[in-house]
ChimeraX commands (.cxc) that place a marker at each C-alpha (Angstrom):
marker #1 position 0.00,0.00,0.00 radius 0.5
marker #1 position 3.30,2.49,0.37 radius 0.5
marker #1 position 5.04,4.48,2.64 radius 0.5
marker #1 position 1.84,5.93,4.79 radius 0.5
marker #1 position 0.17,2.36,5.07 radius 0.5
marker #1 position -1.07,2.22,8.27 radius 0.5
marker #1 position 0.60,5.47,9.71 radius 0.5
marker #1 position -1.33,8.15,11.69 radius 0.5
marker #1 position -1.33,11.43,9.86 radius 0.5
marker #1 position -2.84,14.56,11.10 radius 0.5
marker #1 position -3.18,17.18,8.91 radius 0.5
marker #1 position -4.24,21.04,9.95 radius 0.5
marker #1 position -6.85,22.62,7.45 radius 0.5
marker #1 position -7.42,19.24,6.23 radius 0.5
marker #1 position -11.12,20.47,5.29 radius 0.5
marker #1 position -10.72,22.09,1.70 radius 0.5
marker #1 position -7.87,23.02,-0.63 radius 0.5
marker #1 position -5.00,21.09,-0.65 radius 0.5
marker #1 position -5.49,19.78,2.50 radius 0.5
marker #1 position -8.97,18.35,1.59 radius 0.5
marker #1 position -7.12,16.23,-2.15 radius 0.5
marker #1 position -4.08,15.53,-0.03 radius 0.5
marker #1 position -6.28,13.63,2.32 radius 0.5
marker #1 position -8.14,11.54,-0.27 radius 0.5
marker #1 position -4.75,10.75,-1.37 radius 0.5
marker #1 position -3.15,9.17,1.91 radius 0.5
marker #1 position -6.30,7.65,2.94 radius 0.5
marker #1 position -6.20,5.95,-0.63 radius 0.5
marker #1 position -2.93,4.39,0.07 radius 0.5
marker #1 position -3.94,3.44,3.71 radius 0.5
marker #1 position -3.06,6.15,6.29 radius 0.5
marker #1 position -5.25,6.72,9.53 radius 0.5
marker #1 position -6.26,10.52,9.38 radius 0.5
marker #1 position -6.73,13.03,12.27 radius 0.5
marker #1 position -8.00,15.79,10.50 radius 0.5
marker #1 position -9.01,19.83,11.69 radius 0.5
marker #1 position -10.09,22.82,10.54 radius 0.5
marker #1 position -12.39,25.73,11.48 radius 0.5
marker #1 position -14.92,25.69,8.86 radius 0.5
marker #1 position -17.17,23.03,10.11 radius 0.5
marker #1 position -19.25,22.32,7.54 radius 0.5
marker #1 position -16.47,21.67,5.01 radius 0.5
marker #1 position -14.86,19.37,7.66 radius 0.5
marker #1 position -18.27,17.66,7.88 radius 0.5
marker #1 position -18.70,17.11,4.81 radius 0.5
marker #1 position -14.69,15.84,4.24 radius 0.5
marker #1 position -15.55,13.44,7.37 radius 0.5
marker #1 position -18.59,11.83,5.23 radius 0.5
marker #1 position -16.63,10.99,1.85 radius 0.5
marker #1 position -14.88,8.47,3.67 radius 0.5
marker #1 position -17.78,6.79,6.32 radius 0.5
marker #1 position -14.21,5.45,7.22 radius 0.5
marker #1 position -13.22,4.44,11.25 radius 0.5
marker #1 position -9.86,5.69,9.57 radius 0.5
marker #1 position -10.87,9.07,9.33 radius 0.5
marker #1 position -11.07,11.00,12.68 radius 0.5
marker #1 position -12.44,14.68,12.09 radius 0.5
marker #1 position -12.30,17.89,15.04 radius 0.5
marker #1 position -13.33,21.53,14.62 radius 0.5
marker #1 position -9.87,23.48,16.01 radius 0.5
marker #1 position -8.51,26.63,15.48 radius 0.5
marker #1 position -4.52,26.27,15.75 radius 0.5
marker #1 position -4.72,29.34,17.05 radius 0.5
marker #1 position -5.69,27.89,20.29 radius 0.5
marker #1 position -2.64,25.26,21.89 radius 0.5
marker #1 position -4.84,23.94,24.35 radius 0.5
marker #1 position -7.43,22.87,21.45 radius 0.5
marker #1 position -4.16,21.20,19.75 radius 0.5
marker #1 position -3.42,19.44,22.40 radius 0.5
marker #1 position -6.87,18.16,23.16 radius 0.5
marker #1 position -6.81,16.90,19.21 radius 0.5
marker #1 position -3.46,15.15,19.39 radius 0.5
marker #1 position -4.76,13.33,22.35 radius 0.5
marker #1 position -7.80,11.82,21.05 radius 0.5
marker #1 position -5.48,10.75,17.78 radius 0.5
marker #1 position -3.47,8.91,20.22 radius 0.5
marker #1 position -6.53,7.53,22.15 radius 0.5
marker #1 position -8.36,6.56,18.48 radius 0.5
marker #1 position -5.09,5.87,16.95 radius 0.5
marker #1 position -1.87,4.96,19.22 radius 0.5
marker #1 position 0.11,7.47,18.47 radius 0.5
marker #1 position 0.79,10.29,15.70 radius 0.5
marker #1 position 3.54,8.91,12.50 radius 0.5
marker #1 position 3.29,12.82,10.59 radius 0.5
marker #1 position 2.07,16.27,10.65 radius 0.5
marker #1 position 1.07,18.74,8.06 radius 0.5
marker #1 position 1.13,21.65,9.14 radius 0.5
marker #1 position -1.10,23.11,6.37 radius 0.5
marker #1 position -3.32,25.85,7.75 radius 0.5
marker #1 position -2.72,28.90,6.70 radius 0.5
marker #1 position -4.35,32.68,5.54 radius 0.5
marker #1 position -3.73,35.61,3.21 radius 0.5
marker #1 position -4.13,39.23,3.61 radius 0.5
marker #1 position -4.22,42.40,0.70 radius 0.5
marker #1 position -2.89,45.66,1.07 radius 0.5
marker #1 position 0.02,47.46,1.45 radius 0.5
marker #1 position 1.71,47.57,4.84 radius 0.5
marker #1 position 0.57,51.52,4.88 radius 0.5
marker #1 position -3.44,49.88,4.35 radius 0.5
marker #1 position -3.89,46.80,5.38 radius 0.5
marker #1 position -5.99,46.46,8.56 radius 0.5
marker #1 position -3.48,45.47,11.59 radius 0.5
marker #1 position -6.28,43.08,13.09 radius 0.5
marker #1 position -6.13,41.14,9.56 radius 0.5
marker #1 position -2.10,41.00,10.41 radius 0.5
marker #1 position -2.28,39.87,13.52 radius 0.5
marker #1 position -4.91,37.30,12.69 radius 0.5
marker #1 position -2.59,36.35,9.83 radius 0.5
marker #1 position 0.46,35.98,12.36 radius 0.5
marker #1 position -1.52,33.54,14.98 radius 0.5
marker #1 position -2.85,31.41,11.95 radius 0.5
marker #1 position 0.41,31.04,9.90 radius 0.5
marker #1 position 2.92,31.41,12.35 radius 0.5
marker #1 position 1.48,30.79,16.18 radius 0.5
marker #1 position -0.49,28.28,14.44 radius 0.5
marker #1 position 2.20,25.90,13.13 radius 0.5
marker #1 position 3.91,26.04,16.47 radius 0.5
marker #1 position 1.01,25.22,18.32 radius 0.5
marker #1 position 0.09,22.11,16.02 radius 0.5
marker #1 position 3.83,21.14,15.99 radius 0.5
marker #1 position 3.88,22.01,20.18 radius 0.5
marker #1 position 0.79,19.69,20.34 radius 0.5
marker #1 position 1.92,16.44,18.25 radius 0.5
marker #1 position 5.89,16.32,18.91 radius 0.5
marker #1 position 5.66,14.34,21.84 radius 0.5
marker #1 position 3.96,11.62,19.82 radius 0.5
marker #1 position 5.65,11.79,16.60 radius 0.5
marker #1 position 9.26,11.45,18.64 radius 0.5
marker #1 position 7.54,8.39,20.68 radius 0.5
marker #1 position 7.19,7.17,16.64 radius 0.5
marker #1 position 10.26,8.44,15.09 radius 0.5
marker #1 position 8.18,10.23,12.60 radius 0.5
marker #1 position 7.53,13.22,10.29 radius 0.5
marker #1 position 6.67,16.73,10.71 radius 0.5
marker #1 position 5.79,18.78,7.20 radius 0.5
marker #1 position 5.27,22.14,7.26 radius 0.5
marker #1 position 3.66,24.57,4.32 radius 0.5
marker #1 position 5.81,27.37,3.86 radius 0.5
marker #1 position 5.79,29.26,-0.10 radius 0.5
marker #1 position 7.99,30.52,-2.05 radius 0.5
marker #1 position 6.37,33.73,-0.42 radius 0.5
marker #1 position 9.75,33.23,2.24 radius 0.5
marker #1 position 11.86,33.42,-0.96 radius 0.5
marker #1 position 10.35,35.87,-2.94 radius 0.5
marker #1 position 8.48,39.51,-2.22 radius 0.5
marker #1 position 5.60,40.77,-3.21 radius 0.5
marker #1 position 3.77,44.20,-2.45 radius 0.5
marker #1 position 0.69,44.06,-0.93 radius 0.5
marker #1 position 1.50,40.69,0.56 radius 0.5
marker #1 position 4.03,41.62,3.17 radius 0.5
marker #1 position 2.19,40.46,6.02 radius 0.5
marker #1 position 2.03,36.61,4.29 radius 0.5
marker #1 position 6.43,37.09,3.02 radius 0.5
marker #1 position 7.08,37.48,6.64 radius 0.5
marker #1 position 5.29,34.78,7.96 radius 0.5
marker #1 position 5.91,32.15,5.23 radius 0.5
marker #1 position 9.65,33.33,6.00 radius 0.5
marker #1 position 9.48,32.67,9.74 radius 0.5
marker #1 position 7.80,29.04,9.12 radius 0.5
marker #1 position 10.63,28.20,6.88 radius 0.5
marker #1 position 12.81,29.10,9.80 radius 0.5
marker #1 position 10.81,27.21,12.32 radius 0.5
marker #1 position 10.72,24.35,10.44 radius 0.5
marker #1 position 15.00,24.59,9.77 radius 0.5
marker #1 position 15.35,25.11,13.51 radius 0.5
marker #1 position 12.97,22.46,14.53 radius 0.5
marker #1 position 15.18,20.00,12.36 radius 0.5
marker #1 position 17.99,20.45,14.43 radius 0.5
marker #1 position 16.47,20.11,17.71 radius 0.5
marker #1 position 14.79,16.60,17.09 radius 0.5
marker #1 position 17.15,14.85,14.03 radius 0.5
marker #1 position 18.61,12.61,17.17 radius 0.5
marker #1 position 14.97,11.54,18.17 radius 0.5
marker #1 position 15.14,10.24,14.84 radius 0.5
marker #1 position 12.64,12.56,13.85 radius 0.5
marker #1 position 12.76,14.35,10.25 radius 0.5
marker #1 position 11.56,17.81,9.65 radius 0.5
marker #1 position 10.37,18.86,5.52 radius 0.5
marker #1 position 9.52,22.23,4.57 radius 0.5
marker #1 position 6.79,22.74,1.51 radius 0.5
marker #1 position 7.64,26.06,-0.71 radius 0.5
marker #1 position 4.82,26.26,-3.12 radius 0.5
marker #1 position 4.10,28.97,-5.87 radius 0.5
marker #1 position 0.29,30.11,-6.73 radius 0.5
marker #1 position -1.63,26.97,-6.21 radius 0.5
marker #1 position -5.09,27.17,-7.40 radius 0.5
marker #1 position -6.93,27.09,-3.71 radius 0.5
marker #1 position -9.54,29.64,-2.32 radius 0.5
marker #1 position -6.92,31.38,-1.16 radius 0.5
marker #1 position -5.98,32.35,-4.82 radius 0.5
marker #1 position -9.17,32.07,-6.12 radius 0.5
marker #1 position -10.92,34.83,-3.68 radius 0.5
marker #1 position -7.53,37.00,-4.33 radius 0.5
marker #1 position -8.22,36.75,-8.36 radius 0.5
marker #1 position -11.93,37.55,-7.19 radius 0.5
marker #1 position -11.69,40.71,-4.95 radius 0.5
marker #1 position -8.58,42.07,-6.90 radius 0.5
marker #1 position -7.89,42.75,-10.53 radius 0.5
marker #1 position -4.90,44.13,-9.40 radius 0.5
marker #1 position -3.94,40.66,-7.88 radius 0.5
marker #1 position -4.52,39.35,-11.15 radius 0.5
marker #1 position -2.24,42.20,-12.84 radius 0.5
marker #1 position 0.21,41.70,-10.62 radius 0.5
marker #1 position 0.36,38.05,-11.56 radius 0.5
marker #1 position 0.83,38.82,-15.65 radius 0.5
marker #1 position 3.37,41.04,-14.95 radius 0.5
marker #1 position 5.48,38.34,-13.61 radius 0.5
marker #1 position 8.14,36.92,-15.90 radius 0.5
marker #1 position 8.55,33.69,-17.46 radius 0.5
marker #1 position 5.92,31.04,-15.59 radius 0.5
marker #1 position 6.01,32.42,-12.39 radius 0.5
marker #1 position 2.85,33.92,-12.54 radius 0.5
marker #1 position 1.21,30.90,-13.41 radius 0.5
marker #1 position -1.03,29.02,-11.18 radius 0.5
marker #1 position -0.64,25.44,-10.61 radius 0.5
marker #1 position -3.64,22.63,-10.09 radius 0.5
marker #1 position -4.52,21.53,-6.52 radius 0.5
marker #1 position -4.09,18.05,-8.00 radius 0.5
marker #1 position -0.23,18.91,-9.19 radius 0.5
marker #1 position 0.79,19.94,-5.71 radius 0.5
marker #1 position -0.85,17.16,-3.89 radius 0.5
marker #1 position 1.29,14.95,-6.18 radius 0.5
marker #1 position 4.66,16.91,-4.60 radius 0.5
marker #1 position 3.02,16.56,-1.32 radius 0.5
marker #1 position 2.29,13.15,-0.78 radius 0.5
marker #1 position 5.45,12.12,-2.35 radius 0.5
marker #1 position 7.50,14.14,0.24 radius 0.5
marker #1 position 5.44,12.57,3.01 radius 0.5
marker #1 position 6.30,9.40,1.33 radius 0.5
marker #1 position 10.08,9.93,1.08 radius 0.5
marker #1 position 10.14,12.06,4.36 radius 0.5
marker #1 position 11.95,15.27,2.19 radius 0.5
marker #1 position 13.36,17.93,3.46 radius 0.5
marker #1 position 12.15,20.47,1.19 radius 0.5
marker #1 position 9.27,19.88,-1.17 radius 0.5
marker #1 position 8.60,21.98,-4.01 radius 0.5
marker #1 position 5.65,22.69,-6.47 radius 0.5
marker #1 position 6.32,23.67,-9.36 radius 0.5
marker #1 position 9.84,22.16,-9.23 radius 0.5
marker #1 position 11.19,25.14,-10.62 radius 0.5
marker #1 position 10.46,26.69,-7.42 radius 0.5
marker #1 position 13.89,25.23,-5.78 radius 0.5
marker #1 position 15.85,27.42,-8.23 radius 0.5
marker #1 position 14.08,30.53,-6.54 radius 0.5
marker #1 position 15.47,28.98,-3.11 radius 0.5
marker #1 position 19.06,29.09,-4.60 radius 0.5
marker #1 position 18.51,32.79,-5.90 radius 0.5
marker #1 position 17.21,33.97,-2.27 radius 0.5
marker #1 position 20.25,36.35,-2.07 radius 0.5
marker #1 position 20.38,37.71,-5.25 radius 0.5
marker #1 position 16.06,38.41,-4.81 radius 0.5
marker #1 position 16.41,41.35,-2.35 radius 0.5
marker #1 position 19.48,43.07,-4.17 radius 0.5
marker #1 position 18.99,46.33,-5.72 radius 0.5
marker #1 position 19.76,45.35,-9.05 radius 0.5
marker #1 position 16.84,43.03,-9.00 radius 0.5
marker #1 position 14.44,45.08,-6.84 radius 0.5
marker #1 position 14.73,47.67,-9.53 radius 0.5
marker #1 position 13.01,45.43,-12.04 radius 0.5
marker #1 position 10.00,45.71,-10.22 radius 0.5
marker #1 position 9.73,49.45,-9.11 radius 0.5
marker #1 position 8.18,50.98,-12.35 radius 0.5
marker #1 position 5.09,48.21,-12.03 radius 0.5
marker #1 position 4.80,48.64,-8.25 radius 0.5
marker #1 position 3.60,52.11,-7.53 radius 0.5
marker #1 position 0.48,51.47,-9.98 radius 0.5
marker #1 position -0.33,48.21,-8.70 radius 0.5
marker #1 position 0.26,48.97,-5.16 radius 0.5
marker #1 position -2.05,52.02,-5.99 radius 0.5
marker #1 position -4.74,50.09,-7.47 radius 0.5
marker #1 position -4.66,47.35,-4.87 radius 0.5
marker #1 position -5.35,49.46,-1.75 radius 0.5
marker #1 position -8.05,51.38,-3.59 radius 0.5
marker #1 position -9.53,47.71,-4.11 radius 0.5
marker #1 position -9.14,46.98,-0.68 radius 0.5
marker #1 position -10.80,50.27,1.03 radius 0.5
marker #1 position -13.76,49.61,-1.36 radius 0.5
marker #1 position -13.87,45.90,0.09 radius 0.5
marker #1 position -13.64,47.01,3.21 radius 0.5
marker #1 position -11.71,44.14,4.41 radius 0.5
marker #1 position -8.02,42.98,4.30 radius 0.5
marker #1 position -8.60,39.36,4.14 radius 0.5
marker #1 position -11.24,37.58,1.72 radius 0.5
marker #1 position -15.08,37.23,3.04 radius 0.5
marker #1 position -14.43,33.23,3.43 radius 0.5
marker #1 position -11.29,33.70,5.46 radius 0.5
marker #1 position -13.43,36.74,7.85 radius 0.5
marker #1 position -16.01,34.15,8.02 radius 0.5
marker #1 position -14.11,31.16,9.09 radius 0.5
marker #1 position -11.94,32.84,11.34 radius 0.5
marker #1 position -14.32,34.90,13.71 radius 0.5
marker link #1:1,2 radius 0.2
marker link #1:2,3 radius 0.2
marker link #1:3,4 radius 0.2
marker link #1:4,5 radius 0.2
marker link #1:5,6 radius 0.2
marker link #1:6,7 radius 0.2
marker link #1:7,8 radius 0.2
marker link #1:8,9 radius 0.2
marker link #1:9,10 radius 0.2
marker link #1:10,11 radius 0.2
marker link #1:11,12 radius 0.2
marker link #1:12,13 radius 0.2
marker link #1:13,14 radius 0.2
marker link #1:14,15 radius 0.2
marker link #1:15,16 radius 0.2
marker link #1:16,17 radius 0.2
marker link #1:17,18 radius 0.2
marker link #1:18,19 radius 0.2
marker link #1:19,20 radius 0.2
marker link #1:20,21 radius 0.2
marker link #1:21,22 radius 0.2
marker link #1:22,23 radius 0.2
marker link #1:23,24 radius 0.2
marker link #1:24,25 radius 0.2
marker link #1:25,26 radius 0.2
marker link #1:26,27 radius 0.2
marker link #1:27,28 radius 0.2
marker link #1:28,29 radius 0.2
marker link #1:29,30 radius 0.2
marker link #1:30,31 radius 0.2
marker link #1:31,32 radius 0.2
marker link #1:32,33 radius 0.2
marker link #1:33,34 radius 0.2
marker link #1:34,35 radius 0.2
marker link #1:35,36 radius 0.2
marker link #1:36,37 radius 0.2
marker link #1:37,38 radius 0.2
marker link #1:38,39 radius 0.2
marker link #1:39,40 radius 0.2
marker link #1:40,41 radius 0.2
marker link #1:41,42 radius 0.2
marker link #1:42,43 radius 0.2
marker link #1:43,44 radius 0.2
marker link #1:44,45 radius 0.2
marker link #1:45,46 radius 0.2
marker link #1:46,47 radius 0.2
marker link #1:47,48 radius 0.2
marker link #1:48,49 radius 0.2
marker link #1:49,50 radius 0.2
marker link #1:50,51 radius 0.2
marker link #1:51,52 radius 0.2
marker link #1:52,53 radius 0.2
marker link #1:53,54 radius 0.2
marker link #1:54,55 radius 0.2
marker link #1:55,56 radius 0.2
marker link #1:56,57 radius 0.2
marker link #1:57,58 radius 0.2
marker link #1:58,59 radius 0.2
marker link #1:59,60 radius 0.2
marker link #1:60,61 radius 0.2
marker link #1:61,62 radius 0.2
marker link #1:62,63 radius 0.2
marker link #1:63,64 radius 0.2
marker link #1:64,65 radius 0.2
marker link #1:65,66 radius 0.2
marker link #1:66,67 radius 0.2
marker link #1:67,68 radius 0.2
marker link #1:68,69 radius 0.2
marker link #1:69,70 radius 0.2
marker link #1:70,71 radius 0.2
marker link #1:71,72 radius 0.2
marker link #1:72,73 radius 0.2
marker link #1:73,74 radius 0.2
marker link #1:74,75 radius 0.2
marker link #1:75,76 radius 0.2
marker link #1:76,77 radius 0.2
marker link #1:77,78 radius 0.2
marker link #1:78,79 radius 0.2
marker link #1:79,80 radius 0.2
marker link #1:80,81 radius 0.2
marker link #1:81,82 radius 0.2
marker link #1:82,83 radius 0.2
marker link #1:83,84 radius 0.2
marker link #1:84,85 radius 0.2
marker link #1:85,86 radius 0.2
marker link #1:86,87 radius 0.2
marker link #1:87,88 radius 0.2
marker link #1:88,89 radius 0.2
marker link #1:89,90 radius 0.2
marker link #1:90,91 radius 0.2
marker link #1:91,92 radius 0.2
marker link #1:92,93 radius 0.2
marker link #1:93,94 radius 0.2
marker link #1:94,95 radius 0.2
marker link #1:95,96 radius 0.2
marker link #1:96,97 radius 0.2
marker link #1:97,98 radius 0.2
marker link #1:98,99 radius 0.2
marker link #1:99,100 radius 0.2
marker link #1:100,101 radius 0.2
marker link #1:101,102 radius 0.2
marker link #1:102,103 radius 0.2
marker link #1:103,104 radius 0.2
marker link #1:104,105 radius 0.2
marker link #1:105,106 radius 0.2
marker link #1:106,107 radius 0.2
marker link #1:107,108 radius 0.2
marker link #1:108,109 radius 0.2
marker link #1:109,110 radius 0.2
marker link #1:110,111 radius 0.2
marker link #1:111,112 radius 0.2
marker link #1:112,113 radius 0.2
marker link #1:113,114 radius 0.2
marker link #1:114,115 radius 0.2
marker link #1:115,116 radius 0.2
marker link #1:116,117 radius 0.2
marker link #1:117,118 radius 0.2
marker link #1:118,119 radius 0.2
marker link #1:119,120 radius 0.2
marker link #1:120,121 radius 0.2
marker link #1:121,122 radius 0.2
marker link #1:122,123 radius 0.2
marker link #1:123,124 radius 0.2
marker link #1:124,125 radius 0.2
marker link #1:125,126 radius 0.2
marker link #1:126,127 radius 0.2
marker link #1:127,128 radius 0.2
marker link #1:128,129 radius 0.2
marker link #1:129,130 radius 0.2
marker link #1:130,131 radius 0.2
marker link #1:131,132 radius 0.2
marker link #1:132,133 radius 0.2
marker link #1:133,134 radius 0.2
marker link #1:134,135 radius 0.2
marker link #1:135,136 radius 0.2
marker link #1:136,137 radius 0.2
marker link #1:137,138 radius 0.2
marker link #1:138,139 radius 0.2
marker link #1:139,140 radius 0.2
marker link #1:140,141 radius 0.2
marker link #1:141,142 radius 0.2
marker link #1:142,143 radius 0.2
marker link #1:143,144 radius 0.2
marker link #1:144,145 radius 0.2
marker link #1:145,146 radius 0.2
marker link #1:146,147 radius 0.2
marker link #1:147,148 radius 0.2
marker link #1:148,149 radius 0.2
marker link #1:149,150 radius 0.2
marker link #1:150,151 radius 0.2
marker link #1:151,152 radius 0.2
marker link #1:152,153 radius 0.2
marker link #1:153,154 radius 0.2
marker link #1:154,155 radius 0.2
marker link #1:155,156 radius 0.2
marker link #1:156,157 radius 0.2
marker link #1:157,158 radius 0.2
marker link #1:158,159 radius 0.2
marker link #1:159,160 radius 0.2
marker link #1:160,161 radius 0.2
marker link #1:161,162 radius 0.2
marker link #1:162,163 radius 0.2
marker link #1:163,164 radius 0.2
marker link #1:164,165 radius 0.2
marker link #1:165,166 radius 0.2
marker link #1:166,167 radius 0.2
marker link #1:167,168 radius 0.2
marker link #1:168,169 radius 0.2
marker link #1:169,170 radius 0.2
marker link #1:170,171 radius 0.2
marker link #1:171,172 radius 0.2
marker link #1:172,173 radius 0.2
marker link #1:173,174 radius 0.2
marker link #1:174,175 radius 0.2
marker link #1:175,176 radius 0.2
marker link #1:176,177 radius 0.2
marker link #1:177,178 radius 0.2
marker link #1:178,179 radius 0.2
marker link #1:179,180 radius 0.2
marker link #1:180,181 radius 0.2
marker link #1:181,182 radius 0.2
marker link #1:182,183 radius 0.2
marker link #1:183,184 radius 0.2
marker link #1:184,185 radius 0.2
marker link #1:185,186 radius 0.2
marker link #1:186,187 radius 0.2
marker link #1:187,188 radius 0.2
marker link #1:188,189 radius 0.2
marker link #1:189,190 radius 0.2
marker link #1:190,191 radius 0.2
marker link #1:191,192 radius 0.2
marker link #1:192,193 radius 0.2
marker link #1:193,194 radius 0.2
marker link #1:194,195 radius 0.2
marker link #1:195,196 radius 0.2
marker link #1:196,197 radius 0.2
marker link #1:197,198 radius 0.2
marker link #1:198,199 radius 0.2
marker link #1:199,200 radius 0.2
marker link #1:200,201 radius 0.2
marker link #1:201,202 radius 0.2
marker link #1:202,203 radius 0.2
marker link #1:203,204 radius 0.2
marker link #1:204,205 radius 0.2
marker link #1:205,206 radius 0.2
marker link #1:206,207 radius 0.2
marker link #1:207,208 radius 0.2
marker link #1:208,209 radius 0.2
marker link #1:209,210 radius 0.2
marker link #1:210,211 radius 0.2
marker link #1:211,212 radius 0.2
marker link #1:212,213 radius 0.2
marker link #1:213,214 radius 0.2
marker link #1:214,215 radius 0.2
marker link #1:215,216 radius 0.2
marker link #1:216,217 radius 0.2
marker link #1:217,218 radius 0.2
marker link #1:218,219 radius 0.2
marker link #1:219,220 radius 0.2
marker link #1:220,221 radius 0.2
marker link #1:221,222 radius 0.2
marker link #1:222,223 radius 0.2
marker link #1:223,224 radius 0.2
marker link #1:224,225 radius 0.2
marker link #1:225,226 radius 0.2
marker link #1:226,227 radius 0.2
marker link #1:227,228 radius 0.2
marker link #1:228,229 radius 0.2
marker link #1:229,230 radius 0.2
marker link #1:230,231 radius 0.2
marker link #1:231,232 radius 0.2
marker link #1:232,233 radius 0.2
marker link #1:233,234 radius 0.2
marker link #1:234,235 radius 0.2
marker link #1:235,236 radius 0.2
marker link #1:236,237 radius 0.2
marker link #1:237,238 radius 0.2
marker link #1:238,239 radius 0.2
marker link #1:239,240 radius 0.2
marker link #1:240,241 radius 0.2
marker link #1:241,242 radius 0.2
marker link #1:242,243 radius 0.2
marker link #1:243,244 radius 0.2
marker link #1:244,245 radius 0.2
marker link #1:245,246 radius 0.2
marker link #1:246,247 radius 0.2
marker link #1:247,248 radius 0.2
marker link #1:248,249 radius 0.2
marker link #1:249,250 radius 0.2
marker link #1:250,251 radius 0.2
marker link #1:251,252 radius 0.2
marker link #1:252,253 radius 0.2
marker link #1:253,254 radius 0.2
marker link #1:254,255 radius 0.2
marker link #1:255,256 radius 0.2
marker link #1:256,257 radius 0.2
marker link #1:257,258 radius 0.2
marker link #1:258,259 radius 0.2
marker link #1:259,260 radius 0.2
marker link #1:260,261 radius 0.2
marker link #1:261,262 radius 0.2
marker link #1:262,263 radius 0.2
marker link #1:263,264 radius 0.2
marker link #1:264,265 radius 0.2
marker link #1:265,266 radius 0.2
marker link #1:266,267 radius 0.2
marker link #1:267,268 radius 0.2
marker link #1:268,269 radius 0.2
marker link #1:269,270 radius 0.2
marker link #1:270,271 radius 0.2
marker link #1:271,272 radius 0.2
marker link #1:272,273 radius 0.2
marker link #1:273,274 radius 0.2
marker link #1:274,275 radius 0.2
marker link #1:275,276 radius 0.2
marker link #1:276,277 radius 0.2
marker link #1:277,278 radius 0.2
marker link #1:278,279 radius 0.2
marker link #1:279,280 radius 0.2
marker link #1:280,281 radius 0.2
marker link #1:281,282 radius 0.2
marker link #1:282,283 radius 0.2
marker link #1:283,284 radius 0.2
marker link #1:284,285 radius 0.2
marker link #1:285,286 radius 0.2
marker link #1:286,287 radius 0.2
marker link #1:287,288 radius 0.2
marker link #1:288,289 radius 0.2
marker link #1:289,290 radius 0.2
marker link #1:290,291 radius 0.2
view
């Protein structure tokens, strides 16, 4: 059956997105699934595909550790014992750091970046008992800028960090530690971007070469599962997204900056205009979900 055959996997905003496909795909090949999220509904209706003792479901909000905690002990209770985490959920917000409401940052920061250390806070004790795997969902957002998303750079950055220091501290529990770097990936998170702003979209064809592109739900599940499988260390999707990790350095020089600076004041323009009309800094689905 493969690599997850058997294993306990518990996956954070396992209810929709890439979370929801990558879960059809390990419980496919035979994994035991602990799955949360705050949108009930969409974790309801997850939990009845599968009619499955194999699937254990719980409304949480990583935002909360004690919540976590209460989670990873019923997978133990159902399960044994926790084999991998994906640390998947995760947030956007629009607008410039000048515009964008600081609630929607701060909500941003306890989802993306409280959040993963709270789920990882939660499980570790488990996953070292099983000498098992922790993934975490960064982008290439901790490689490469954008305007407007600062707020989502900084916290995709600090996750990438996280997950690099939280390597080192349990490699001699025998415990290994992957980091996911995706590009656009065609979730609601995109989608309700392309929705509320045109100049989203702009910004996106005035990228160069394919990385403006957005890539299938079904292509980055594929990456996904076979870094759970293999236990990677960094997972990428598209693959080309590994050279960006390599040019890191060279993205925040001048010389490159300066490529971007006649586009920016426009779009930047345009954006928080869209935003103050919206009156909101985060898509209606994400206000919704995370009240």
């Amino acid at each position: 059956m493969g690599a997850v055959n058997r294993k306990v996997v518990l996956i954070t905003g396992g209810a929709r997105g890439v979370g929801a496909e990558v879960t059809r795909r390990l419980h496919e090949r035979g994994a035991n699934l602990v799955l949360t999220d705050v949108d009930e509904s969409a974790l309801h209706d997850i939990g009845a595909e599968f009619d499955s003792d194999r699937v254990l479901t719980a409304v949480a909000d990583v935002r909360d550790l004690e919540t976590m905690q209460a989670v990873a002990s019923r997978a133990v209770d159902r399960f044994g014992g926790i084999d991998v985490v994906l640390a998947n959920a995760g947030i956007s917000t629009y607008g410039s750091v000048l515009k964008v409401d600081p609630e929607a940052f701060r909500t941003l920061v306890d989802v993306n970046i409280v959040g993963v250390f709270n789920t990882v806070r939660a499980t570790l004790p488990s996953v070292i008992d099983r000498r098992g795997y922790v993934l975490i969902v960064s982008s290439a957002a901790a490689f490469a800028a954008s305007p407007g998303l600062a707020p989502y750079n900084a916290a995709k950055a600090g996750v990438e960090q996280f997950a690099n220091a939280l390597r080192l501290e349990v490699a001699h529990h025998g415990v290994d530690v992957g980091c996911a770097h995706m590009l656009w990936i065609d979730t609601p998170l995109v989608q309700d971007a392309k929705s509320d702003l045109p100049s989203f979209r702009k910004m996106l064809d005035h990228l160069p070469g394919p990385l403006g592109k957005t890539t299938s739900v079904q292509a980055c599940t594929t990456a996904l599962v076979k870094g759970i499988e293999a236990r990677k260390r960094y997972i990428y999707c598209p693959d080309y997204v590994s050279v960006l990790r390599w040019l890191k350095p060279l993205l925040s020089t001048r010389f490159v900056e300066s490529t971007t600076w006649k586009s920016v004041p426009e779009l930047l323009t345009q954006m928080d205009a869209e935003v103050e009309s919206l009156g909101r800094s985060m898509s209606a689905r994400t206000e919704e979900i995370e009240k």
